[in-house]
Structures are given as C-alpha cells and as structure tokens.
C-alpha positions as a printed Julia matrix, in Angstrom:
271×3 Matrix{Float64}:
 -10.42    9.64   -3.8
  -8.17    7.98   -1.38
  -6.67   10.7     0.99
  -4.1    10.71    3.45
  -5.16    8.82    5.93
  -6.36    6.1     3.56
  -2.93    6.12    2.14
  -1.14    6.2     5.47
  -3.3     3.08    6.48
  -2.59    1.25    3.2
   1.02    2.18    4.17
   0.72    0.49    7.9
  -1.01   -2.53    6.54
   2.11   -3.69    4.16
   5.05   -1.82    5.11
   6.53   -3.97    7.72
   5.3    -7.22    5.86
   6.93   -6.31    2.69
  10.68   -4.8     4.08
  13.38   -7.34    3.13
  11.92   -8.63    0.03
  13.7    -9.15   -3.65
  11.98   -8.16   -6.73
  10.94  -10.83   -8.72
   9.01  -10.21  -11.36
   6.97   -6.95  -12.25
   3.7    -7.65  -14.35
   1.74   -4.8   -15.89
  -1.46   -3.9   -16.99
  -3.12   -1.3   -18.82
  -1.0     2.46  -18.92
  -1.57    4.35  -15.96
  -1.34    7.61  -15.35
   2.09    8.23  -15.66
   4.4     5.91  -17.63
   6.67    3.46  -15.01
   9.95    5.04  -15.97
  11.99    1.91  -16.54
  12.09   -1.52  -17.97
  10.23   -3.64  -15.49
  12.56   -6.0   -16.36
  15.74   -3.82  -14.84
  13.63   -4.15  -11.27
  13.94   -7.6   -10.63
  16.54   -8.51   -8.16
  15.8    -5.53   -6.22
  15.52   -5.38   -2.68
  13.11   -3.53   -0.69
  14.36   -1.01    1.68
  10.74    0.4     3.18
   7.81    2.36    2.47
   7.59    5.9     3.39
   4.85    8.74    2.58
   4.94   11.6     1.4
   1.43   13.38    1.12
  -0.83   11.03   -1.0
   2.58    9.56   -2.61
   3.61    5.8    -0.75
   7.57    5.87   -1.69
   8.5     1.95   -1.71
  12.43    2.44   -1.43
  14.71   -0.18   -2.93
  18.7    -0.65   -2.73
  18.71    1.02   -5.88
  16.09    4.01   -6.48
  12.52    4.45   -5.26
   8.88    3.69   -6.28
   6.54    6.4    -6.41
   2.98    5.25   -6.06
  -0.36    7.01   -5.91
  -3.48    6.16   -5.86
  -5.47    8.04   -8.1
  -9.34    8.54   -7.35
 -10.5     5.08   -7.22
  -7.09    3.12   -6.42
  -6.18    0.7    -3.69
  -3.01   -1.87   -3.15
  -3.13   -5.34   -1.77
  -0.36   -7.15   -0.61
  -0.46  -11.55   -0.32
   1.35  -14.43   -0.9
  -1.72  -15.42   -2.48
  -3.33  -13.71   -4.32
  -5.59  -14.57   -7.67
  -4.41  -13.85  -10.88
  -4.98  -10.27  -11.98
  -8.26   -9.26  -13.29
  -9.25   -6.71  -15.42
  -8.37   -3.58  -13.29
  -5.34   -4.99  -11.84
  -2.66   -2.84  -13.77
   0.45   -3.23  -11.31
   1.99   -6.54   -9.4
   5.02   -6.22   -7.9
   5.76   -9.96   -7.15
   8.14  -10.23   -4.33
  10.02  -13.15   -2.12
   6.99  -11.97    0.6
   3.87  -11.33   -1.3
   2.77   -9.72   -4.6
   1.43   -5.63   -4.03
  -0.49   -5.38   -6.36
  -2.48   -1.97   -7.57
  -5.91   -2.49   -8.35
  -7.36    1.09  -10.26
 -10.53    0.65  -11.98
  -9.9     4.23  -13.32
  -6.55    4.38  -13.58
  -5.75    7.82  -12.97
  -3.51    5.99  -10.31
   0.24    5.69  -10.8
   3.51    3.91  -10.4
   6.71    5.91  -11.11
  10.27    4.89  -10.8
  12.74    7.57   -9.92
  16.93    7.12   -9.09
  16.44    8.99   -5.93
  14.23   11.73   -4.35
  16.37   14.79   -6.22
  16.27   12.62   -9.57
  13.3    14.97  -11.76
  10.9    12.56  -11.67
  10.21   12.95   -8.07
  11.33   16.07   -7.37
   8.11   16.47  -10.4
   5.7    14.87   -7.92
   6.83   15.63   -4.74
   8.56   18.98   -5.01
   5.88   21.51   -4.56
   4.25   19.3    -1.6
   3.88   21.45    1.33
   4.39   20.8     4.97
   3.1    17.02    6.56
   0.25   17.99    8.68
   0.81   14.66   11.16
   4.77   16.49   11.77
   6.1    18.3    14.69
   7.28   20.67   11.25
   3.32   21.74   11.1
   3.2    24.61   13.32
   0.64   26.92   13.66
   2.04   30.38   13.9
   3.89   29.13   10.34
   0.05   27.91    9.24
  -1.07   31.24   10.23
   1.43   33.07    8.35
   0.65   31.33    5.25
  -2.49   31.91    5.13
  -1.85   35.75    5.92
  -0.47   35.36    1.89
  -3.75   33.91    0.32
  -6.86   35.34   -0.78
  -8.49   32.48   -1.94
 -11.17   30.9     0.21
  -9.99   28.65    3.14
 -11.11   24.96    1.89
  -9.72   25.54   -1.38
  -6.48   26.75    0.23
  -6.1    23.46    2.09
  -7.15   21.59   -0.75
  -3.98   22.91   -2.79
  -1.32   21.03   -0.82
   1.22   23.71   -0.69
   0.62   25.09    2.52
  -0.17   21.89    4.28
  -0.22   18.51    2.44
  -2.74   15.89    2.14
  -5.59   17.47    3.61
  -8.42   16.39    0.72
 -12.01   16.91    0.41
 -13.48   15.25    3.49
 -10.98   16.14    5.73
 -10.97   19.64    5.24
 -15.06   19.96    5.81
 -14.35   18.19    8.73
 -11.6    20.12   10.35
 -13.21   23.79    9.5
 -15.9    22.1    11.11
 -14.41   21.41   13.9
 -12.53   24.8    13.93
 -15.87   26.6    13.73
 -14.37   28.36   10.24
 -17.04   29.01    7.11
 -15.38   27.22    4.34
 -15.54   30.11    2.15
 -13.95   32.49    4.52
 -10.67   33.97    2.48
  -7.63   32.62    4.26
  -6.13   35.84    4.72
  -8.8    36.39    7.27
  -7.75   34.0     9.17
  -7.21   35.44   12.85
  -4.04   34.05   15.29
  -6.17   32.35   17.43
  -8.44   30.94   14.78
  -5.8    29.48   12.65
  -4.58   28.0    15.75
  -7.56   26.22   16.26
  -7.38   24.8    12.49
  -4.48   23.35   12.75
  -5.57   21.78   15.96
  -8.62   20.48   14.04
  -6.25   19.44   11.23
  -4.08   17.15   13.4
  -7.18   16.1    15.3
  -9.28   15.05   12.44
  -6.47   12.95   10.41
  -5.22   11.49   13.44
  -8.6     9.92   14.3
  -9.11    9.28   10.14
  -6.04    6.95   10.77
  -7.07    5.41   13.89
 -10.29    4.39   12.37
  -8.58    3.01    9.33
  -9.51    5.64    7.13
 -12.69    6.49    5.08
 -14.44    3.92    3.01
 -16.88    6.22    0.65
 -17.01    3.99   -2.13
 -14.24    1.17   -2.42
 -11.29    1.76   -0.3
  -9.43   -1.02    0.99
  -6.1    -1.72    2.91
  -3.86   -3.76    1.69
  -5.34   -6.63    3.95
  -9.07   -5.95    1.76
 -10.16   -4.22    5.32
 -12.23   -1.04    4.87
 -12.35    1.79    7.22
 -14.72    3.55    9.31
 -14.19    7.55    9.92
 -17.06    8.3     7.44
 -19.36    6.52   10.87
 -19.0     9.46   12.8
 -18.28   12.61   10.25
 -20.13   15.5    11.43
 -20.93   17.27    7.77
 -19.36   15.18    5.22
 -21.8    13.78    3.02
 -24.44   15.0     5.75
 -26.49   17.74    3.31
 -30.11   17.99    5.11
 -29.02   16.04    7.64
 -29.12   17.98   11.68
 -25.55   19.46   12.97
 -24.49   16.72   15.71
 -24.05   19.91   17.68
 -27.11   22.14   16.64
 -29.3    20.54   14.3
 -29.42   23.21   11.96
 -29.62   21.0     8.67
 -26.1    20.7     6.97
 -25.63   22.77    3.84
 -23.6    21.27    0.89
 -22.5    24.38   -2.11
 -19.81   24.0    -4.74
 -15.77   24.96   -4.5
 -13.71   24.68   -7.31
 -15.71   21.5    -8.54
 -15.89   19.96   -5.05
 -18.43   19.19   -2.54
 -17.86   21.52    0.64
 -20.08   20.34    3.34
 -20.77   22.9     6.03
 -23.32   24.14    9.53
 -24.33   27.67    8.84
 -24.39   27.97   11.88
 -21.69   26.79   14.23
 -19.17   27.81   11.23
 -18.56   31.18   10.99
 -17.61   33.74    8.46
C-alpha cells in the first residue's frame, strides 16, 4: 500500500505542473471505492487551485470545492499531456488544459471524492479523525509521549491507527521502532520520556529520508512521472525476515500484528 511518503512524492511530481489548469473533461472507469460525489459533468470548467496532503489523502483544490484522492493498496496517479488511452485499470482521468491525472488502481480500493469544502461531511468523513502530520513543527514529542501514556495497545499498532500521528503505515513504523531501539509489541503506555522522544525522532527521520529517496517501490508504485522509488534499498528490517541486523546480525524476526507484517531485531529492539 502506498504510504505517506509515496503519496507525498506523487504529490511533488504533479503539483506544480498541474496548478492553473481548467477542467475539461472527467472520464471514469469502473466504481471505486467510494462513489465521486457529483456529476462529472458539473466539474468541467473548473480551475485548479493546488494539491495539498493530508495523511494518505492528496486534496486537489479547485475554485469551487476540493478533490479527495487516495490511493488505496495498489493505486498510483500519472499526470501527461500524453498519455494513452485508458486501459483496463485506469478508472479516473481528470483531463485538464496541462495534462490528464489519471488514477490507475488495479484493485480499486482507491478513491476519488468530491467534497464543497474541508467542513462539508464528506471530508470532514475522511479526514476528521486524522491525527497530527508527523513531517509538522505540530508533531511534538512531549504531546507524542502523552498520547501514548493513554494507550494500551502495542506500539506498532498504535502508530498504525493514524490518530495519534498520521500516515505512519506498515514499513515505516518497523523502521522507525527500529531505529528507536523499541520492541514493536511493547504497549505504548510503556513508553518512557526519553524513549518516546527518540520515536518521534525516528519518525521524522525515517519519512523524511522515505521522501528523499522517492518513496518505497514494493510492488508497483510509481510517481506521477512512472519513476519508482528507492527507500526499500537500504531498510534495515522491512521485508528482511532471516536476513542479519545491519547493526548486529542477529537474523531479523518477522510475527503477526493485527493482520500485518511487523518486522523486528530481537535484539537491538527492546521490550
């Protein structure tokens, strides 16, 4: 699944291109997730305004109202002034006076969802429980700290909700308790000071370098330029089971949270 940084780097690879354009035409495919939310028709003429993001959402704003898009687990946008016509996964084009963006899902648990404005309910539905942007001076960590001081449930899983800190998915979290030295299955509550400040040190560390590097490419991800990324090069337990620790060499374990891989050293991570 496409996680923040993926989505932030799909964001930097269109955003400035596409600011200025009218809506055209809107062309879809097969039902996504969600249902669009208004004629497609009734988008034409539109101007766009930029794209934002919040979490895993990209928020294309317009002169009138805002598209919410998402990814889904196997999503990815391009953006061209020429590009083919769509194919059989292709279930969104936005055609534009710059380029068509155009969402390619071959699962479609992806989405496109209009909304009048951020405090309109179909956003405030998506976005509204989303909790603080880790990449934000607003992510602090005596706040992280305190948060966790209110949950029992194991630390991975706690990042992997999104209301405490947004965005941080699957491989990103391995990677930052990693980094932190924390056992993924520690409960959050017992979570000292010190070592919750060096999570969200890790946290901000590890997407920030995710972004750099363009993201992870797992499976399929793709900017909107077709460019895959590279982070997954130099994770240090992420899909690493049996593999040596880059710091130890005790063989990487890989066990089961809440229907997730959590990759893990025994022993530079501790309970």
């Amino acid at each position: 699944m496409p996680e923040l940084p993926e989505v932030e780097v799909t964001r930097l690879s269109f955003a400035d291109r596409i600011v200025g354009a009218k809506v055209q035409a809107v062309h879809m495919g097969k039902p996504l997730r969600w249902p669009l939310g208004i004629e497609p028709a009734a988008l034409v003429g539109r101007l766009v305004r930029g794209v934002r993001r919040r979490g895993k959402y990209l928020l294309v704003d317009l002169d009138q109202g805002v598209l919410l898009l998402h990814l889904g687990m196997s999503g990815s946008l391009r953006f061209d002034m020429g590009l083919p016509q769509a194919a059989l996964h292709d279930h969104f084009d936005l055609v534009t006076s710059h380029g068509v963006l155009r969402l390619n899902d071959p699962r479609r648990f992806g989405a496109v969802v209009y909304s009048a404005d951020e405090s309109a309910p179909a956003a405030v539905k998506l976005l509204g429980r989303l909790g603080v942007e880790p990449l934000e001076d607003r992510f602090d960590a005596v706040a992280l700290h305190a948060a966790l001081q209110r949950r029992k449930a194991p630390i991975k899983q706690v990042l992997l909700a999104g209301d405490v800190v947004v965005g941080v998915g699957n491989i990103y979290a391995s990677e930052a308790l990693f980094l932190a030295g924390i056992r993924p299955t520690l409960p959050a509550a017992r979570i000292s000071r010190p070592r919750a400040a060096r999570l969200h040190a890790a946290v901000r560390d590890v997407l920030a370098r995710a972004v750099a590097k363009g993201g992870s490419t797992l499976r399929d991800f793709s900017n909107a330029y077709g460019e895959g990324g590279y982070f997954q090069l130099e994770a240090m337990v992420y899909d690493r089971a049996g593999q040596p620790c880059r710091i130890c060499a005790t063989p990487i374990r890989v066990i089961r949270q809440g229907q997730r891989a959590t990759y893990f050293c025994p022993h530079c991570q501790k309970h």
